[in-house]
N, C-alpha and C positions, 0 to 999 in steps of 0.2 A: 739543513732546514727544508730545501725542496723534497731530500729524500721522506722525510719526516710528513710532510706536507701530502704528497702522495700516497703514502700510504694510509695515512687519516683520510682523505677524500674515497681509496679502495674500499676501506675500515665501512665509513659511512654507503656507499653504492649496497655492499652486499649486508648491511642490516637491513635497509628500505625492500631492498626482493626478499629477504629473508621474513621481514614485517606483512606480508601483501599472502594473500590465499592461498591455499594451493590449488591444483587443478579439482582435486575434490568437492574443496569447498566453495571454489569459482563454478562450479558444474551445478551444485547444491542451489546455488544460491539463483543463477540464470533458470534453474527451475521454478522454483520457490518464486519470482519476480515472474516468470511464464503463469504458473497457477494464479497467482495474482490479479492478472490483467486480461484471463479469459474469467476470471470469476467476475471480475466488475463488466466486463462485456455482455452478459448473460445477466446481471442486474441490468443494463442499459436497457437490452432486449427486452425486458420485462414491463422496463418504466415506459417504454415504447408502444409496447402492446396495449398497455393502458391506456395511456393518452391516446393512440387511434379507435380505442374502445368509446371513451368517455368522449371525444370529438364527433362520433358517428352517433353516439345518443343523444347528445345537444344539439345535433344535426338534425337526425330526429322529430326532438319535440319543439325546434322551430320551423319546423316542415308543415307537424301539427299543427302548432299553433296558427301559423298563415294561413293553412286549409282551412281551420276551422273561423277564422277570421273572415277571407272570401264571403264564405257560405253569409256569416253572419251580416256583411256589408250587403250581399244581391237580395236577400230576405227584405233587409229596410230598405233599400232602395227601392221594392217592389210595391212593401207597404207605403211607401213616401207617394208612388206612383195611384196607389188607388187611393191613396185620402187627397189626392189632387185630381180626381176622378172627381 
């Protein structure tokens, strides 16, 4: 029975590596999973550039907006000033 027994355990060991890639297609496939995850890196990059694009133009037009705010504050302030003249 143990003989029996061992060589069923053998049996089964060399189906499971027999089951599994070969170097081929482990090669293939480590490629394939390579191409992958430089291609999503190069979308990251991209969503990247965007976002520092679109951050620098909202930057931007509240830069404007304040500048043009100032101005519009020291004007009334000035007119405040000469109708209390």
């Amino acid at each position: 029975m143990k003989k029996l027994l061992a060589m069923f355990m053998v049996a089964s060991i060399f189906s499971l590596v027999a089951c599994g890639p070969s170097e081929e297609e482990a090669a293939a496939q480590a490629a394939e999973a390579e191409a992958m995850v430089e291609e999503m890196f190069e979308g990251l990059e991209e969503e990247m550039e965007e976002a520092v694009e679109e951050v620098a133009e909202e930057e931007a037009m509240e830069e404007e907006a304040t500048e043009g705010g100032e101005e519009a504050e020291d004007e009334a302030e000035g007119e405040e000033e000469e109708a209390a003249e």
